[in-house]
N, C-alpha and C positions, 0 to 999 in steps of 0.2 A: 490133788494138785491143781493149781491155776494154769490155764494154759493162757498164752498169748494171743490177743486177737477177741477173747471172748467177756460176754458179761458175765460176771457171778453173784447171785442175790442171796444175802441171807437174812432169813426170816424168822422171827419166834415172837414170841407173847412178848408185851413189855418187861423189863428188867430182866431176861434173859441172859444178858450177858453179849449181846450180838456189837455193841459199840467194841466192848475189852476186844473177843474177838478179834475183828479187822484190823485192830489195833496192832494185835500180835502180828497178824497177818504184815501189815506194814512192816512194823518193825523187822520183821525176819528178813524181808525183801530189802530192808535200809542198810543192815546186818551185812547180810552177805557177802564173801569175798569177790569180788571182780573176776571173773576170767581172766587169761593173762594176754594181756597188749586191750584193755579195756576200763572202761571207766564205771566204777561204781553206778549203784542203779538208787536214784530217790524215789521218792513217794508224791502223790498232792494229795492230801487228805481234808476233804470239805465235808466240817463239820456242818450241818442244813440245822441240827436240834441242840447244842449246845454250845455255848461260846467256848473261843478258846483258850482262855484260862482256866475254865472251870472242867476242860477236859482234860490240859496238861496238867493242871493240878491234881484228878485225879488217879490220872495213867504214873503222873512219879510218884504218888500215895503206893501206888500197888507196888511199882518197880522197888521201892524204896522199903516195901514190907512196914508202911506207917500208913496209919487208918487214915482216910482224907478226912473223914468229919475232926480227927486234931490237927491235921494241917489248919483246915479251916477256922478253926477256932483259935490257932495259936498257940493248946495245950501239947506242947514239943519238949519230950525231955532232950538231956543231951545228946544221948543214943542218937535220937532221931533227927535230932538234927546233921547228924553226921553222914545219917545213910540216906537223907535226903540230899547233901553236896554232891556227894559221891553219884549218885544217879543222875542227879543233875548235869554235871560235868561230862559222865557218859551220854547223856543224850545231848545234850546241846551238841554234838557234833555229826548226828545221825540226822541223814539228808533226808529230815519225812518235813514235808511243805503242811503246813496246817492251816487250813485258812477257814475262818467262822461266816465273810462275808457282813463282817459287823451286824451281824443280827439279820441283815435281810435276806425274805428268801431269795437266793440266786435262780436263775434260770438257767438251761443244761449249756444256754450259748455263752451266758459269762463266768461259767465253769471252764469252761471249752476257754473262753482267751485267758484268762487267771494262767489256766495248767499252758497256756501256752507260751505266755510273757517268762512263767516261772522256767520252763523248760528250754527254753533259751540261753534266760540267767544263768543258767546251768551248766549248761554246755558250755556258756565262755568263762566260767569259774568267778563268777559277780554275784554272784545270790548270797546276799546276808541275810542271818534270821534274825528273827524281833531280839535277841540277847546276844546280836554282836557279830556271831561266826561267820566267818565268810565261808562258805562251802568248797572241795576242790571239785573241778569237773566231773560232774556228773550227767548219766543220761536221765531222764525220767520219760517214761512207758506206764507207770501205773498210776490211776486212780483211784482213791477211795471216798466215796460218797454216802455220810451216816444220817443214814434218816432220807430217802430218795422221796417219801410220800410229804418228806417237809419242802420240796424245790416247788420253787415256781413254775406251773405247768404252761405250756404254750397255749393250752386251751380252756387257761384260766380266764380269759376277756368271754370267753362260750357261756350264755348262761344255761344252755342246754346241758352244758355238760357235768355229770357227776364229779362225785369225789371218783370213783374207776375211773372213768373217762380221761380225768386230768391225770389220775396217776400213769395211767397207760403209753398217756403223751408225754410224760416226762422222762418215762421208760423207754418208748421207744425214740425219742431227740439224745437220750443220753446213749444209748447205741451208736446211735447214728456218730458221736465223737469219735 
């Protein structure tokens, strides 16, 4: 279980599976029914290693039980295109905030105002996603950060500093959020 308040890293070889993962993770926490006299709970999900088409593309491949490499190519029988709307329509209204950072690495501080401006939006029922939905109030408490060794480290201007070094400092500034 996640508890509140703390970091949780997860780690494995590459293609492990650790993006799908948090993914879920997310998702369950976007999911979830509100307590009662309370406002749903969203996500900020900062992609650091993939854009974010190419993630939401692949998370409604799996959702949608259609291979991404045919989304990607176009090869869509009817089937799938249908159980591709249908997921679609179900998530577009799931409060997970995705943001890629247009390609650049971020740093843990303009994660930090992102999740913060988003968090806001939230709370006064203004957050629209890139396809429209305007969100209803929600709180958002969680972050999710894929690929922490792809952020811009604080102590990346160091040239003393390793690859550990910067990672370390990027681990501990992203605590410190």
């Amino acid at each position: 279980a996640l508890l509140g308040g703390q970091v949780t890293v997860l780690a494995a070889r590459p293609k492990a599976g650790k993006t799908n993962l948090a993914w879920h993770v997310a998702e369950n926490i976007a999911k979830a029914a509100p307590e009662e006299d309370d406002f749903p709970e969203a996500v900020f999900f900062v992609s650091a290693e993939m854009a974010t088409k190419a993630l939401y593309r692949r998370q409604l491949g799996i959702r949608a039980r259609v291979h991404p490499d045919l989304i990607q190519d176009g090869r869509l029988a009817p089937q799938d295109w249908d159980k591709l709307t249908q997921a679609n329509v179900d998530w577009t209204k799931l409060p997970i905030i995705l943001d890629d950072f247009n390609g650049s690495k971020p740093t843990p501080a303009q994660i930090e105002a992102a999740f913060l401006r988003a968090r806001d939006r939230l709370a006064a029922g203004t957050y629209r996603n890139a396809l429209g939905y305007t969100y209803p109030r929600c709180k958002l408490r969680t972050i999710v950060i894929d690929h922490l060794g792809k952020l811009a480290s604080p102590r990346a201007v160091d040239p003393k500093a390793g690859d550990p070094q910067r990672l370390q400092a990027s681990m501990e500034a992203t605590c410190e959020m």
